[in-house]
DOBA-383917 format. One record per residue (C-alpha): residue number from 0; residue in one letter; x, z, y. Coordinates in pm, 1 decimal. Layout:
  figu  volum      east        up     north
   NUM      a         X         Z         Y
...
//
This chain:
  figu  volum      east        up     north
     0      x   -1577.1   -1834.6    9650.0
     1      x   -1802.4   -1650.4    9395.5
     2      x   -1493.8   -1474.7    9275.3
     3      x   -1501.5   -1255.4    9608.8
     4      x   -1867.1   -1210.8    9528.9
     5      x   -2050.7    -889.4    9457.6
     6      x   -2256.9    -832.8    9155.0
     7      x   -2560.7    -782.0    9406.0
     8      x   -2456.0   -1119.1    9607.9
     9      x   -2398.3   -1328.3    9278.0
    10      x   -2768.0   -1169.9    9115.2
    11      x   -2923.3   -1254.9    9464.9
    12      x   -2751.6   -1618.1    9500.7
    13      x   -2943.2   -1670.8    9136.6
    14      x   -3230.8   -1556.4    9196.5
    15      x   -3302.4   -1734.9    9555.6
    16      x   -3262.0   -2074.6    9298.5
    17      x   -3578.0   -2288.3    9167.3
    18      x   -3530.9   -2385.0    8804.4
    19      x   -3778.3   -2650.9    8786.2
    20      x   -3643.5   -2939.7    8583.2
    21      x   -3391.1   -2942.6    8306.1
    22      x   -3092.2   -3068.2    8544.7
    23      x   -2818.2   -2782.9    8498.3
    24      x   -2592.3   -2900.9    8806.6
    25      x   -2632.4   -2578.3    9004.0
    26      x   -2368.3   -2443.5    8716.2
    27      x   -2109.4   -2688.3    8805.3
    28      x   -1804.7   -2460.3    8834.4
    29      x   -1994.4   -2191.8    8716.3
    30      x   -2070.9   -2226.5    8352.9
    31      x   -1935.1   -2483.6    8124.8
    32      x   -2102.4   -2595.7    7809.3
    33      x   -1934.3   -2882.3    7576.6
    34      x   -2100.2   -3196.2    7484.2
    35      x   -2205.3   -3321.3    7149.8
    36      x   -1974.4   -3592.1    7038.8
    37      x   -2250.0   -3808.0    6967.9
    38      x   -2330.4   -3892.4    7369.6
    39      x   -2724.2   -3921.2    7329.1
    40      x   -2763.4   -4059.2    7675.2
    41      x   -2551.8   -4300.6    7528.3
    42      x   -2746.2   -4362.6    7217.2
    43      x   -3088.8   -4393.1    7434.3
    44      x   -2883.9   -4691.6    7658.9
    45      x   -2762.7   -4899.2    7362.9
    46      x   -3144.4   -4850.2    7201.7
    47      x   -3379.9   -4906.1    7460.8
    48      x   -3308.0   -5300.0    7489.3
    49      x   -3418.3   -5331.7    7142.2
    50      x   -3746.8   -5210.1    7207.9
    51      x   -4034.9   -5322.7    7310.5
    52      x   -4196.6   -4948.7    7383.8
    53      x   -4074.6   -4568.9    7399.6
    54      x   -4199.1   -4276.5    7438.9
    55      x   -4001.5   -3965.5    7546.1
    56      x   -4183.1   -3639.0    7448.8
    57      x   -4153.6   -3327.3    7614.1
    58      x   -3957.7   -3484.2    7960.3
    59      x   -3868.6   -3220.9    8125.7
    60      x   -3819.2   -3317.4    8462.6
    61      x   -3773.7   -3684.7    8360.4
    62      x   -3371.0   -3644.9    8403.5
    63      x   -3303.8   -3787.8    8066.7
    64      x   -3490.1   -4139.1    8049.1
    65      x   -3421.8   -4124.0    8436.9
    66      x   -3079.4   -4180.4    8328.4
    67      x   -3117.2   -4459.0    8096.1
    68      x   -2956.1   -4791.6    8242.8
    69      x   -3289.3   -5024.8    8099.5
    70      x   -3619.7   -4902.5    7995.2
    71      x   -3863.8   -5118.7    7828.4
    72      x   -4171.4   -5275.1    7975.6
    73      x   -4421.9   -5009.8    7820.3
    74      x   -4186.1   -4641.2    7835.6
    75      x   -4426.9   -4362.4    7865.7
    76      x   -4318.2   -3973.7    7876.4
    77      x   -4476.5   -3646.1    7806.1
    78      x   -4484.2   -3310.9    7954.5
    79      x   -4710.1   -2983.0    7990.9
    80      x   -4529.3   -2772.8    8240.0
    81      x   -4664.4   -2808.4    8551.0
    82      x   -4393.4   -2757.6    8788.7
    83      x   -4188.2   -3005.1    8539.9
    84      x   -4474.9   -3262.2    8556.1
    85      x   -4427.0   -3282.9    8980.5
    86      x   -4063.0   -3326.4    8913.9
    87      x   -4085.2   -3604.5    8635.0
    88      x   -4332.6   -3771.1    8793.1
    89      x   -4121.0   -3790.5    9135.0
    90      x   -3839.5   -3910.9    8948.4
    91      x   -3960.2   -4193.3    8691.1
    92      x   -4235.7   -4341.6    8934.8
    93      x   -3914.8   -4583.2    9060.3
    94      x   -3884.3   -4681.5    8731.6
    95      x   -4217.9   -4786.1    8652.0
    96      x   -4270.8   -4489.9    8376.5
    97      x   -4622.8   -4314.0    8361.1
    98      x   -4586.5   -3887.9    8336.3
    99      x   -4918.2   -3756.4    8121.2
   100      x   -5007.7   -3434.3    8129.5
   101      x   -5055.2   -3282.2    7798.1
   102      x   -5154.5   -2913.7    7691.3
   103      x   -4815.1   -2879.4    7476.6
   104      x   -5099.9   -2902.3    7200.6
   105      x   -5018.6   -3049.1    6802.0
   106      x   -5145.9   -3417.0    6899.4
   107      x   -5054.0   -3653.2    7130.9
   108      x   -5241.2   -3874.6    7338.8
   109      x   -5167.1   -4200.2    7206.1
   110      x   -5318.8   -4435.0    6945.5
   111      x   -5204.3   -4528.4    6634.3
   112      x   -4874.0   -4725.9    6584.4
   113      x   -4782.5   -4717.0    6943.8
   114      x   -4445.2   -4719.2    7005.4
   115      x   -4127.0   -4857.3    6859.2
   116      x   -3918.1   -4594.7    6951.0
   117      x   -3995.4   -4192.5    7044.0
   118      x   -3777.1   -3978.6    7182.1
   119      x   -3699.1   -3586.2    7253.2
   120      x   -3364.6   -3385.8    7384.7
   121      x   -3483.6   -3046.1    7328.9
   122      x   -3839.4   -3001.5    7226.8
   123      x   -3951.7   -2674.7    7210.5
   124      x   -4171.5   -2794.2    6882.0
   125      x   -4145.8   -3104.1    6702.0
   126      x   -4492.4   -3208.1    6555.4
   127      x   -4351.5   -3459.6    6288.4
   128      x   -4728.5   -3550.7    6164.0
   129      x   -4811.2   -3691.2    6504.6
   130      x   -4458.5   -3805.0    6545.4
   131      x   -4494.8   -4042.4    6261.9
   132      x   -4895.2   -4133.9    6373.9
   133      x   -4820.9   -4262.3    6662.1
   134      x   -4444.6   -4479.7    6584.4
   135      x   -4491.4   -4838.4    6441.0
   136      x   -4363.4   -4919.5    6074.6
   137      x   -4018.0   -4955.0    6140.8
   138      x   -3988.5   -4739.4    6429.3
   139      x   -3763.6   -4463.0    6539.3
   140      x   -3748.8   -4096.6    6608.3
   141      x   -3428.2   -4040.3    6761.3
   142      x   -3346.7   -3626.3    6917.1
   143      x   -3122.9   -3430.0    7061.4
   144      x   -3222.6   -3043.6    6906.1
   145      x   -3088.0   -2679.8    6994.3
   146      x   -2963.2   -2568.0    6664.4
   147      x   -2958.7   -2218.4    6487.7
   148      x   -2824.2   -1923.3    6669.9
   149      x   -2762.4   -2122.8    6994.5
   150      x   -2591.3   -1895.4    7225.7
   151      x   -2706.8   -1588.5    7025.9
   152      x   -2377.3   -1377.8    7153.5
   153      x   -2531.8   -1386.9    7540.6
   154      x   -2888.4   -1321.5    7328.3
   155      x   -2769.7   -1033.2    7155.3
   156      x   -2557.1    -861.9    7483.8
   157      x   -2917.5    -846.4    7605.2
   158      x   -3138.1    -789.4    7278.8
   159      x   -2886.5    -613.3    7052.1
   160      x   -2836.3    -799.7    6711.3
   161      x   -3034.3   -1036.3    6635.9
   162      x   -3143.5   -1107.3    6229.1
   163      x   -3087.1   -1421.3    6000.3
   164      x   -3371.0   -1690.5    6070.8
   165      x   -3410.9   -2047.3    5936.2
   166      x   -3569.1   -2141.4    6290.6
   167      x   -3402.2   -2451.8    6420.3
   168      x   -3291.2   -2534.5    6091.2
   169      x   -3120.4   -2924.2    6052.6
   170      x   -3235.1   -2939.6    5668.1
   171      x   -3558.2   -2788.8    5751.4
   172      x   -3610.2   -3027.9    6024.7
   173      x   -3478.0   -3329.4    5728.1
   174      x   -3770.4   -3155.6    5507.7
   175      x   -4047.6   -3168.7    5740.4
   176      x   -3988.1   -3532.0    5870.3
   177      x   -3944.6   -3627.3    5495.9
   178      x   -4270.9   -3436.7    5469.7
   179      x   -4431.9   -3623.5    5745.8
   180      x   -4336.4   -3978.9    5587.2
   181      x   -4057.7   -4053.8    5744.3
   182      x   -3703.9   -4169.6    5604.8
   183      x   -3402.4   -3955.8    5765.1
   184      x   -3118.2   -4182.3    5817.2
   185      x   -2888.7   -3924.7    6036.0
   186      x   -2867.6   -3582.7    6089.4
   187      x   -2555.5   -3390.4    6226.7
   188      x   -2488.5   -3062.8    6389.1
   189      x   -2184.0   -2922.0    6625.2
   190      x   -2123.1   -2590.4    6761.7
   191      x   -2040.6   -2576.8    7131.6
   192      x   -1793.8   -2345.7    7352.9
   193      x   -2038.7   -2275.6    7595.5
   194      x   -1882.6   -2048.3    7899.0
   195      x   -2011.8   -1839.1    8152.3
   196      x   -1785.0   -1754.0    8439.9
   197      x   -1995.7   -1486.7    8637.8
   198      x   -2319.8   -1339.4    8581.6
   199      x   -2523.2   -1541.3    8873.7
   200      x   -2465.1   -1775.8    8620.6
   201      x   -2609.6   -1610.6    8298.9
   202      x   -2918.1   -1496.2    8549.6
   203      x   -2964.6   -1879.5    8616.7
   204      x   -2960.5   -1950.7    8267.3
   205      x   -3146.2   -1696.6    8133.1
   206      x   -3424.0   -1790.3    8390.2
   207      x   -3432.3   -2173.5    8334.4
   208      x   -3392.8   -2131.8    7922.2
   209      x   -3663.6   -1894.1    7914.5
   210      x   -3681.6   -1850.0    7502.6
   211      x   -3328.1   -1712.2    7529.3
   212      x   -3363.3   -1357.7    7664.6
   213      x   -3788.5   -1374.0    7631.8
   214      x   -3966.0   -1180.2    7948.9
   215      x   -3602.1   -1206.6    8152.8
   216      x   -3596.5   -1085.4    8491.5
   217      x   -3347.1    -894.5    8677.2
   218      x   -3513.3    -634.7    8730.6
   219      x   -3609.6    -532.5    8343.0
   220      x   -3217.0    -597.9    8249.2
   221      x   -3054.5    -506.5    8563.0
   222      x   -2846.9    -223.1    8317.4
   223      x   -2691.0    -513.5    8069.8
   224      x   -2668.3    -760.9    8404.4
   225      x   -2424.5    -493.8    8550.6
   226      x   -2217.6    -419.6    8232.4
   227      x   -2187.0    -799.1    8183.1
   228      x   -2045.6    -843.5    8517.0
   229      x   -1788.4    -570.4    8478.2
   230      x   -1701.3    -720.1    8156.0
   231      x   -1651.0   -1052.5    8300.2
   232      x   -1412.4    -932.0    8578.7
   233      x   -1219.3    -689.4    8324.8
   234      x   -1173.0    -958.2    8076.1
   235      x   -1252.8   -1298.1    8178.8
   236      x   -1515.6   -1540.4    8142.4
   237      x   -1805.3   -1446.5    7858.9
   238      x   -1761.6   -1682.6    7579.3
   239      x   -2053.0   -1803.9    7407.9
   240      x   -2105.2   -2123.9    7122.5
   241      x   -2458.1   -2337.7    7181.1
   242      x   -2573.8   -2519.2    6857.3
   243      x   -2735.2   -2859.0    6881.9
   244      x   -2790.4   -3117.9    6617.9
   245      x   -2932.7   -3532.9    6639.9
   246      x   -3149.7   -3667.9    6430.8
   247      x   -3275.9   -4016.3    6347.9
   248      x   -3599.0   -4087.5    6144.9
   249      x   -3754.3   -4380.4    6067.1
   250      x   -4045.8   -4483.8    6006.1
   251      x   -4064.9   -4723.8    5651.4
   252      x   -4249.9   -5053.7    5740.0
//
């Protein structure tokens, strides 16, 4: 049990882990994070058999659409990092769905009026122009952001406060897809108990969600790593609160 563990063994176990992929299941019983109480896997299943095409940008490792029950004939997905594009690729063959390689650059490859519905559960950018280029008059953007100040207390044990910022906004999101053209028809946001229950985990984390602690490695923050873990077995599991917010945009005919 990683209770019995030493900080050394639980930092090792952590470390030995690849974090290719956005699939989090190496946490199970580990960390815990709570789930929006919108369910967008299940808003993707009850949309996709009402298309005709989709396109999820910025896949990940493909676990998302993977998921999806039905996919339409033409579903296409997105993704520039390399060891993510292997793992996508791997995983949405079966299904019939092309991976392309982009360069994470402002426009995607696509024509005009493409698809009927676009997709993205946590893009690191969303490029609303191209966004609303490349979805058919009465198509959908539908996403699953990171909100403001997600997980900033496990940020700031590392970083030491952290300022105000309007990054990751909801209403500024609203304002640049109104900006782009398109008509925002939802947009909600939740805070999350997120929960850490020994520091392998937060060294997992911190190396998979890379913009959280930027440059992480256990070596540079070995110091705050150690006082985290004695913090953790003097008081209990560190408590943190994720941010995420959906929105839906569409696009007018």
């Amino acid at each position: 049990m990683t209770e019995t563990w030493t900080f050394d063994e639980l930092v090792a176990d952590a470390e030995s882990v690849p974090v290719e992929g956005w699939d989090f299941s190496w946490l199970n019983g580990r960390a815990t994070e709570e789930r929006p109480s919108w369910r967008y896997s299940r808003l993707l299943a009850e949309r996709m058999p009402h298309v005709s095409s989709a396109l999820d940008i910025q896949t990940g490792g493909g676990e998302v659409l993977a998921g999806v029950p039905w996919l339409p004939s033409v579903t296409v997905a997105t993704e520039s990092w390399p060891p993510n594009i292997v793992r996508a690729s791997q995983r949405l063959r079966p299904r019939g769905v092309p991976v392309i390689a982009d360069d994470g650059g402002v426009r995607l490859p696509f024509g005009d009026d493409a698809f009927d519905l676009v997709i993205s559960r946590h893009p690191v950018v969303t490029w609303w122009d191209e966004i609303a280029r490349v979805l058919r008059p009465g198509g959908t953007y539908l996403s699953q952001q990171v909100g403001p100040r997600s997980v900033v207390e496990l940020t700031e044990h590392f970083l030491g406060p952290r300022p105000a910022s309007s990054a990751r906004d909801p209403e500024a999101a609203r304002a640049a897809a109104e900006a782009a053209g398109l008509e925002v028809v939802d947009l909600r946001l939740e805070r999350l108990r997120t929960v850490f229950n020994d520091v392998g985990a937060v060294v997992y984390f911190l190396r998979k969600v890379v913009w959280m602690v930027p440059g992480f490695t256990v070596e540079k923050y070995r110091t705050e790593l150690k006082a985290l873990h004695d913090r953790i077995q003097a008081e209990g599991p560190f408590v943190a609160y994720a941010t995420r917010f959906l929105i839906e945009a569409h696009k007018p005919q």
